[in-house]
C-alpha positions in Angstrom: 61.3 -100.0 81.2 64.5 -99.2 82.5 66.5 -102.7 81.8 66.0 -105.9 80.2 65.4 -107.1 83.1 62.7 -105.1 84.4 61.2 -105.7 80.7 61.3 -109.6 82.0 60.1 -109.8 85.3 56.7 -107.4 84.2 56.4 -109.7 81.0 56.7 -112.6 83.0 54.1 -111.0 85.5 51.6 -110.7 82.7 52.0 -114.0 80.9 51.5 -115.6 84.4 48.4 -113.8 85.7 45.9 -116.3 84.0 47.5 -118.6 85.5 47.5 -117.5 89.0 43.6 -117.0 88.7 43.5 -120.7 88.0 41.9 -119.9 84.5 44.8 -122.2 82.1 47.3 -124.5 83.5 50.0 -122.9 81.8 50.2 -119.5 79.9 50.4 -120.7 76.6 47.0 -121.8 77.1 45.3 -118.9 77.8 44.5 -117.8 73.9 44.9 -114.0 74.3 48.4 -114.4 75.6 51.4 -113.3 73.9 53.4 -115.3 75.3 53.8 -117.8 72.5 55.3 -115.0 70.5 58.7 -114.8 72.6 59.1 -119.0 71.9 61.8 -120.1 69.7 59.7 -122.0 67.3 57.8 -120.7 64.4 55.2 -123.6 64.7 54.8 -122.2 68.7 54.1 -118.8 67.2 52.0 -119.4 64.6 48.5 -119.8 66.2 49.1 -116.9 68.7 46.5 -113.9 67.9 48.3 -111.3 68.9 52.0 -110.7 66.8 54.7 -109.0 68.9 57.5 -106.7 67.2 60.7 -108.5 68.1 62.9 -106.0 66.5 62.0 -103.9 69.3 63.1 -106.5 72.0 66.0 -105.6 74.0 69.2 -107.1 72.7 69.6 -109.1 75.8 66.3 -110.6 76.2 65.7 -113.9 76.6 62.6 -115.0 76.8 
């Protein structure tokens, strides 16, 4: 990635592609997803299988 941006939009592209194949409703649905990982809220996190390194998030990322 060559900008915090670009690191968005291809996130973004992933945590919405179950949703586009009309598998969940919403991407936090769609267990395998990581996309619970980049929510504010420990209790969002929590349940999500797969654990994402934030430390290595760039420093303007908001997710």
């Amino acid at each position: 990635m060559r900008h915090a941006k670009e690191f968005n939009d291809r996130l973004t592209y992933m945590h919405l592609n179950p949703v586009r194949r009309g598998l969940v409703a919403k991407p936090e649905q769609w267990r395998w997803s990581s996309c619970q990982n980049f929510g504010l809220e420990q209790k969002a996190r929590a349940p999500c299988p797969i654990e994402i390194d934030h430390v290595l998030l760039p420093a303007s990322y908001r997710g």
